[in-house]
N, C-alpha and C positions, 0 to 999 in steps of 0.2 A: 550552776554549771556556767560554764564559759561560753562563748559562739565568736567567731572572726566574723569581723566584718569585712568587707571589700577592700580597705586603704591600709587593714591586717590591723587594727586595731582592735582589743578584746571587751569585748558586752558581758556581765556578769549577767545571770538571771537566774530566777527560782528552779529547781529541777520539776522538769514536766511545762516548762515554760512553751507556748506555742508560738507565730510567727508574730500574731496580732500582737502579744504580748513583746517582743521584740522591738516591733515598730513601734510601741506604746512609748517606750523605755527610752528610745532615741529621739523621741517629737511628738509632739499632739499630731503635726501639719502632718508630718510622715505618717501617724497612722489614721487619718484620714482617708490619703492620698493610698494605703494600701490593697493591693487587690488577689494580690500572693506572693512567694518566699521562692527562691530558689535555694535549697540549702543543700551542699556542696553538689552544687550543679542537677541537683535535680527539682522538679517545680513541683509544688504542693502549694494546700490551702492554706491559707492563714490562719484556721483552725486546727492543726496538722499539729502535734509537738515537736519540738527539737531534739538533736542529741547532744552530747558535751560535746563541743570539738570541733562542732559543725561550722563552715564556710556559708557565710549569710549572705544572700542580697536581696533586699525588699523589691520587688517587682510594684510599680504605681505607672499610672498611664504612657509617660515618656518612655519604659523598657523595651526592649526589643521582643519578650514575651508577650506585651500586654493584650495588639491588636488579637493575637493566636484566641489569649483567654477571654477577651470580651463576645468575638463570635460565636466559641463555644458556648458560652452563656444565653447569648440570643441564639441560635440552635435549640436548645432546651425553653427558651420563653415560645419560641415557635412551637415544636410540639405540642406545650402545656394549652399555648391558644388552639391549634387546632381539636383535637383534643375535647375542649370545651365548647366548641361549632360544632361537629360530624358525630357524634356517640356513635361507637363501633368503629372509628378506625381504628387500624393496627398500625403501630408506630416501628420501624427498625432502628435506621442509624442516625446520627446527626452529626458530622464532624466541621471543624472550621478546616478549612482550606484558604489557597493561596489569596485571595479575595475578598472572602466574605464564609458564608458556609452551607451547607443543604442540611435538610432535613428529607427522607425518606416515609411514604405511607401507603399506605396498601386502602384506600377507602372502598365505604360499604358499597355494594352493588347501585349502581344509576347514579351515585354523585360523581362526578367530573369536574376538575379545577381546573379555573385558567387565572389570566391575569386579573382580570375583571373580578375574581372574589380577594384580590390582595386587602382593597380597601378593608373589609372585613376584616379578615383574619388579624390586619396591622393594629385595627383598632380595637383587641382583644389582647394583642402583644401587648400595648400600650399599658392598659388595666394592672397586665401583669407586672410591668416595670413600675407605675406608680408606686401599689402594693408594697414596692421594696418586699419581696419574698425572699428570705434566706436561703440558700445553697446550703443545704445540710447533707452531711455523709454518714451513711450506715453502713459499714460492715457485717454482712449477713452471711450465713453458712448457705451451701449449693441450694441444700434441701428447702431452705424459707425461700431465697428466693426463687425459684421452682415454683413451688407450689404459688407464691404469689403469681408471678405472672401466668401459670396454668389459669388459676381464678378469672383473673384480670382479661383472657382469651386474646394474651399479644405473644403470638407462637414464634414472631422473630425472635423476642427476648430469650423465649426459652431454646427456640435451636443454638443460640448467640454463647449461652450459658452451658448449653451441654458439649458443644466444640471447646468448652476453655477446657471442661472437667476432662475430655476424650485427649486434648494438643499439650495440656500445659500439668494438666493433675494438681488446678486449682481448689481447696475446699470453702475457700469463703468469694464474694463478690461483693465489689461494691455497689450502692445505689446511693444517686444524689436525688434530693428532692425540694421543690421552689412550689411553694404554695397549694396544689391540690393533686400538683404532678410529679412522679416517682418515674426515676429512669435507672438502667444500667448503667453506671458508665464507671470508664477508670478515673476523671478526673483529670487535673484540678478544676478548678471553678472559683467566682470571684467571690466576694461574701455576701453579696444579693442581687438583685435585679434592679435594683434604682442605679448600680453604674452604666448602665447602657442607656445612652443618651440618645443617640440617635441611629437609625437604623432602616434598612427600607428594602420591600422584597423585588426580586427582580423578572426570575422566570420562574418557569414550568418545562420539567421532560419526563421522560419517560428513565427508566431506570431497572435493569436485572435485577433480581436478588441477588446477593454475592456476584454479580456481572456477568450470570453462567443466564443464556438464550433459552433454559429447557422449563427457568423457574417461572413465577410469575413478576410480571411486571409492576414495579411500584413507581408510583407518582412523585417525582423530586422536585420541592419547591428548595428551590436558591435565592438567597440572602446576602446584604453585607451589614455592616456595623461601625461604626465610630463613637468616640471619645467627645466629638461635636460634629453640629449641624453643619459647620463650617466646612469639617473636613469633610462629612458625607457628602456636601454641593460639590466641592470640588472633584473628588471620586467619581458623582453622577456626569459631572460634565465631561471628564476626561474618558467616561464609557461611551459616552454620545460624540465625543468628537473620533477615535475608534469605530464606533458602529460607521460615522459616515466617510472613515477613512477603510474601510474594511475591503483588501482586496480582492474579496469576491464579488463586492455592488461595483466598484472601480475597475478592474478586468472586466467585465461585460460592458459598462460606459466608455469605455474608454476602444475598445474594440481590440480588446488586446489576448483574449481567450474565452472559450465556452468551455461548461460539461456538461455531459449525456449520460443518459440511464445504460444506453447500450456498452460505455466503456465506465464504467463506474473507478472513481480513484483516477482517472488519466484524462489531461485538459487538452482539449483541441485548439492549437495555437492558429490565431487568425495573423494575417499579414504581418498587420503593425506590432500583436504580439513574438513572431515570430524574429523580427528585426532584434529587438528588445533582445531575445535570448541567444541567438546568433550576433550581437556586438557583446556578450560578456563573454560566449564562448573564443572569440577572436581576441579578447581580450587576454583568457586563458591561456591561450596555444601562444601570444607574444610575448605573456610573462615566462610561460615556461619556455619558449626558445632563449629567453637572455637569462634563466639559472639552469641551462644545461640539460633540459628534458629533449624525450625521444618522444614524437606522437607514434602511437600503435593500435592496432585496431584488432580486437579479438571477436572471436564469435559472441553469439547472443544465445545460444542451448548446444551445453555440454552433456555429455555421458554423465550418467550416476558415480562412474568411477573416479571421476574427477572431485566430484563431491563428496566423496565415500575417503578421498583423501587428505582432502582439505577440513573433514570434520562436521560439516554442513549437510550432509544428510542424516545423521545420525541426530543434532542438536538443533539443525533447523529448517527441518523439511518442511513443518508445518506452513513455513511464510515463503513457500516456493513453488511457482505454478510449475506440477509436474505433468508430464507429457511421455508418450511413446513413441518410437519410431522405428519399423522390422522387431519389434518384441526386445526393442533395446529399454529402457530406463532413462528419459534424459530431465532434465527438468531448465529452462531459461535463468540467466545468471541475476542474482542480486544482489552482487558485490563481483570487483573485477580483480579485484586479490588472487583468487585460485586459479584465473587465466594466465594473469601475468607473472604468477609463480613458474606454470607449467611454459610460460614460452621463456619463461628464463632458464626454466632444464633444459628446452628443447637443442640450447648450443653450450658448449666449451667455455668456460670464461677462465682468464686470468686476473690476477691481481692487478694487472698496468690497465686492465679496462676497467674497475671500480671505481667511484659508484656508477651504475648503470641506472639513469632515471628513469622510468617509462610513464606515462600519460597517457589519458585515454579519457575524452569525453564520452564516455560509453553511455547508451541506454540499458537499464536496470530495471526489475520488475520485484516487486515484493507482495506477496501475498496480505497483507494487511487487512484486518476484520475491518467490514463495512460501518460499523460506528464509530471509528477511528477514524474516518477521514473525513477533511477538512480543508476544504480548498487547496491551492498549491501548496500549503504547510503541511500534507501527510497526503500521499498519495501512493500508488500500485505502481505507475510508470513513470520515471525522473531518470534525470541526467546527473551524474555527479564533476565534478572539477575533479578528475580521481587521478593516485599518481600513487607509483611506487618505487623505492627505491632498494637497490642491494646494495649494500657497501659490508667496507672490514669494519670490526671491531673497534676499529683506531678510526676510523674515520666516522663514525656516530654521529660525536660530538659537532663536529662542523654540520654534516648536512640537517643535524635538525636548526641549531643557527641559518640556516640557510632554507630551510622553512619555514622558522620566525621571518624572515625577512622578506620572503615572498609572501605568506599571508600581512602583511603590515605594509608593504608595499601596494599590494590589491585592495585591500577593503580601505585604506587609506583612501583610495579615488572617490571614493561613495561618504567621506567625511566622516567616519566611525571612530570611535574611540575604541581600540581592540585591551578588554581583561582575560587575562592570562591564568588558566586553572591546573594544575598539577595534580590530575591522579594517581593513585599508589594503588600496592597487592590487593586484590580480592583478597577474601577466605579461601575459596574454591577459583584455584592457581592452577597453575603447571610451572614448573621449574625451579631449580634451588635459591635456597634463599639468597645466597652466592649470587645467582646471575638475578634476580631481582635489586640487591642491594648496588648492583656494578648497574644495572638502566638505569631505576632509578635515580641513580647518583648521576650520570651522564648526562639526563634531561633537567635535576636543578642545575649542574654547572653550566650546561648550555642556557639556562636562563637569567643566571648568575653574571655568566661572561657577557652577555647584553646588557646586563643591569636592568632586567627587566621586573616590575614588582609581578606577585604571582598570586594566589591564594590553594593551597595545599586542604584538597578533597580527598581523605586518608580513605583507602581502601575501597572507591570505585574505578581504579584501572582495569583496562579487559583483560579476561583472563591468562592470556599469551602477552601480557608486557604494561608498562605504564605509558602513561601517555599525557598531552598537555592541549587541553579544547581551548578556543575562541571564543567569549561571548563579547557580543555588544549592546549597546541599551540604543535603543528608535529615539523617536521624538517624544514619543510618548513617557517615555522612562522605562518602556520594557525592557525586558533583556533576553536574547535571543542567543542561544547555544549553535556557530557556524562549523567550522571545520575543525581542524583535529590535526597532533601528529603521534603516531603510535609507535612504541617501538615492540617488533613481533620477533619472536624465539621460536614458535612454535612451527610458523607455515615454513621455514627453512628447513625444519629438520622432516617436516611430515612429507615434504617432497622431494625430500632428498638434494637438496641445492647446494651443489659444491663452485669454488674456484681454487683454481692450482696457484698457493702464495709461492713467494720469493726463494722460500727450498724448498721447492716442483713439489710439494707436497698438498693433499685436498685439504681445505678447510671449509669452515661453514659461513657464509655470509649472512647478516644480520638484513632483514626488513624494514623498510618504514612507511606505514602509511601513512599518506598526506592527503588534505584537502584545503584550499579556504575560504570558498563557498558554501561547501555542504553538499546542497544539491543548485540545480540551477534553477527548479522550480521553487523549491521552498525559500532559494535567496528573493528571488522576483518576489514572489508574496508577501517576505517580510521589506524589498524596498519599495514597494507599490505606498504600503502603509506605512512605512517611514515619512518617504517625499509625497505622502497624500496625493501619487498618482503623477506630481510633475517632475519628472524627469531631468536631469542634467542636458543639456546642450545635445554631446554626442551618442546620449542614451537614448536620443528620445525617437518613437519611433516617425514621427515625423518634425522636421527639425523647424523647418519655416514654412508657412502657406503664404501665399500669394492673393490678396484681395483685390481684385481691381472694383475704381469707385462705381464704373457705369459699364453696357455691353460693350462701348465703343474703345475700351481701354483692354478688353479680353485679349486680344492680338499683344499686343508690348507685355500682359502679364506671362503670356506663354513664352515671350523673350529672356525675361528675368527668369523664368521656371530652367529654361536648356541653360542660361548659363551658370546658375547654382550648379544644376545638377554634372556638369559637365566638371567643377571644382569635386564632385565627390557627395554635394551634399543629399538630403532626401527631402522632399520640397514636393509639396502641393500648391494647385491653384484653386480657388471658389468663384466657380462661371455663373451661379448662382443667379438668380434676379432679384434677391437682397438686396434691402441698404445694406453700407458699411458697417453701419455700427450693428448692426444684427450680423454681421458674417464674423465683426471684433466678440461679441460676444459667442458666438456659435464657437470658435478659436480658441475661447479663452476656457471657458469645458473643456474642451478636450485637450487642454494643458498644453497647446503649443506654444515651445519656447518663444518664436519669432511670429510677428506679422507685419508683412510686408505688403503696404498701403501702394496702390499706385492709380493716379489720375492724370489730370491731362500737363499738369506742370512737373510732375514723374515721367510720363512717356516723352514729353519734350526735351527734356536734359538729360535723358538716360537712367535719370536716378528711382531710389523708391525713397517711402518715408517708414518707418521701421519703429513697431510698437513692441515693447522687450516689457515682460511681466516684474511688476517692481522700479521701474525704470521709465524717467521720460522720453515722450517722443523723440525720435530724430530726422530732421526731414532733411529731404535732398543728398541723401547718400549716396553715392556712385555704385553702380550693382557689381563691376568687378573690384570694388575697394570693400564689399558688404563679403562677398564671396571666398575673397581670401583671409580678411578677417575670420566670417565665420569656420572656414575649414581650420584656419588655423586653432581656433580654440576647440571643436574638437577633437584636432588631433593630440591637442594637450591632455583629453578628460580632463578639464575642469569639476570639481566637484558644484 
């Protein structure tokens, strides 16, 4: 038989040839280096046969496959070690995920795991990896494997087994097995356990069965894995530099937010935090006064019937905190879409007033399950940068260029490099393929006519239109999903939203939501951890303190404090009975931009001496040449 290779070049081989056997044919080094096949685009074992005709690509360390299959593997050496520690557990799932991967167990009565039994267990992984255990696959009929794991008394397996035979009308299953341990699973897998080099476990949680609160709770130990020790160090470091950038230890130090048991999912914003979130929202309200937005302000708990129109009672009541009032039905808003639909019927509009932009820093409330949430990245209570637009048909294409441009304009300030994603159809749609193929074609030329690069995520646009999200990557290399521009078909027609065109006749106007923030808590959260807490200049919530060297200098610091502030700035003094150098460091925690040193050859010339993080001192500044300076730069936002 034939098989393509990737450069479309043709590989003969024997019929019934496998992957191993492929990689053999092309190189010793190659099938060394091999860990599995992608043959035409789907991944299998290197034990797996081929077909005639089949599109080959050897999968070895460097692939984009590899890291997925190497934790799968250590997943499966994890169980097999535990396993051989605790006799009587019950094993369920193990999948590798975005990181590393979990394993799932249900152990016998009175054993409890924490970290402190990692050492162990790793050093029974290890054994396994020495061993080089082969990953062997069985295809087994319902019925053996059944009975097996009935034997074996691991009742995940078999509920596992009996959902495929009930969803799918599977008769056979596979099982892979590495030395003394046999699992379910679909596969692939590499060809033994000595490719996993290095690897290290991390936590301990707790864990639903199938993630339903009524099953029992199993023990999840989390893992990652690498190709080398090298790349693990670096992994573990970059999780520790994380852990100490993590803006929930950061928001409490820094005095910038708390949370409480009493309002679970909603942060109590403290002064300096509150500064912080009121200069992005000022930010909001000035970008959108210069592209043309209206601020509006709608209620905060509508009627049912509002909701009953907009589709959101029937599809997502669940994530709505609902409420009565006179035996009416109302429930608090968690999206501001169906408001500003309904004040957009509430008048007459023509076509000489399109587009009508509306904005609204609204608060929003979302019912979200309690194990979901997670510092200001997923909360009940948030603010959004929210905005919606009417326009005609013809006019689309501009206002979403005119989204791109205001989100790249905003996040631009905060020094982001914004990627660009193009969702398309769902499955489960609404509308003709007709007006699917005129949006979507709308939103690439508008991305087009920018020349902007994009990456095309086929078939997760929302169901009512396609749409184009924001991510960016931190410092970290993360990369974080911001705002969005949507284009909606649906909430026009559900509420009836007309404008009288050019012959006085009704037509329908077209929706777009916009954001590009997100929300304003979960942006703070992800730039807390970005900038490791410090702040830009005009971001920060306080901009410069005031040290003076001794008590006798307290007077002149409160001089320079009225004439900052008098410029605009936000400016503290430390009256403290400190040395300097303990008030410079006390400062230097809590990430303030400026420190402004003053003693007695400062209070005699007027000036201060001025410590800037990163930056040499400067002494004998003049305080109204410090003042206009600094106002002036933040009124730049400098990143």
């Amino acid at each position: 038989m034939r098989i393509l290779l990737p450069d479309d070049t043709e590989l003969a081989l024997e019929d019934g040839a496998t992957g191993a056997d492929a990689a053999a044919a092309i190189g010793a080094g190659l099938a060394r280096a091999a860990l599995a096949v992608k043959a035409d685009g789907r991944l299998q074992d290197l034990s797996a046969p081929l077909h005639d005709g089949a599109r080959l690509e050897i999968v070895t360390p460097s692939s984009d496959d590899a890291l997925e299959l190497l934790r799968h593997d250590t997943a499966h050496v994890l169980a097999a070690a535990v396993m051989d520690l605790y006799p009587g557990v019950k094993i369920s799932i193990g999948p590798p995920i975005e990181h590393g991967f979990y394993y799932d167990f249900e152990f016998p009565d009175g054993v409890t795991i924490s970290d402190a039994d990692f050492e162990r267990i790793e050093a029974k992984m290890r054994e396994h990896v020495k061993a080089d255990e082969r990953f062997a696959r069985e295809d087994v009929s319902v019925g053996e494997a059944l009975e097996r794991f009935v034997r074996e008394d691991q009742p995940y397996k078999v509920e596992l087994i009996e959902d495929l035979v009930r969803n799918e009308g599977v008769e056979t299953v596979s099982l892979y097995t590495n030395g003394p341990f046999t699992d379910l699973c679909r596969g692939p897998h590499g060809p033994g356990t000595k490719r996993i080099k290095a690897f290290k476990l991390q936590s301990v949680a707790g864990a639903y069965w199938r993630g339903d609160a009524s099953r029992t709770m199993l023990t999840r130990i989390y893992g990652t894995a690498f190709f080398s020790r090298e790349e693990l160090a670096e992994h573990l470091e970059r999780l520790e530099e994380a852990k100490a950038r993590d803006h929930r230890k950061l928001g409490v130090e820094l005095g910038l937010f708390r949370f409480s048991p009493v309002a679970p999912g909603a942060a109590f914003w403290l002064p300096h935090g509150t500064r912080v979130f009121n200069a992005l929202v000022a930010l909001s309200r000035e970008m959108g006064e210069l592209h043309g937005y209206s601020e509006v302000k709608t209620p905060q708990i509508f009627d049912s019937v509002l909701w009953e129109t907009s589709g959101h009672w029937g599809k997502y009541r669940e994530n709505m905190f609902v409420t009565q009032a006179e035996e009416r039905q109302m429930a608090i808003k968690p999206m501001n879409c169906p408001g500003h639909a309904h004040l957009y019927a509430s008048e007459r509009h023509s076509y000489k007033e399109l587009p009508i932009r509306y904005s609204e820093p609204g608060l929003l409330h979302r019912n979200e399950p309690s194990g979901t949430l997670h510092g200001l990245l997923r909360v009940r209570h948030f603010a959004q940068d929210d905005a919606h637009i009417f326009c005609t048909e013809e006019q689309v294409q501009d206002e979403v260029v005119g989204c791109l441009d205001f989100a790249f304009s905003t996040l631009g300030l905060f020094g982001f490099d914004v990627q660009l994603e193009l969702s398309t159809r769902p499955e489960n749609r609404i509308g003709s393929d007709e007006m699917w193929d005129r949006a979507e074609g709308k939103l690439r030329q508008a991305l087009e006519d920018r020349g902007l690069a994009y990456e095309l995520n086929e078939g997760d646009g929302a169901f009512y239109g396609p749409k184009i999200d924001y991510h960016v990557k931190d410092s970290l290399g993360r990369s974080w999903q911001l705002g969005t521009v949507q284009l909606d078909y649906s909430m026009p027609e559900r509420f009836g939203l007309t404008y009288t065109g050019a012959d006085d006749r009704e037509h329908r106007p077209v929706m777009i939501h916009r954001a590009a923030f997100g929300s304003y808590e979960r942006f703070i959260g992800i730039l807390i951890e970005h900038l490791a807490g410090r702040f830009p200049l005009w971001l920060a919530p306080v901009q410069a303190i005031v040290l003076p060297i001794a008590d006798r200098h307290n007077a002149y610091a409160s001089e320079v404090v009225e004439a900052l502030r008098a410029a605009g700035l936000r400016v503290e003094v430390d009256e403290r009975g400190e040395s300097v150098g303990r008030k410079i460091r006390d400062a230097e925690l809590r990430k303030i931009p400026l420190m402004l040193v003053v003693g007695d050859a400062e209070a005699d010339g007027g000036t201060v001496s001025v410590r800037e993080h990163g930056a040499e001192e400067a002494r004998g500044v003049p305080v109204a040449e410090l003042a206009a300076r600094i106002a002036e730069q933040a009124a730049a936002r400098a990143a």
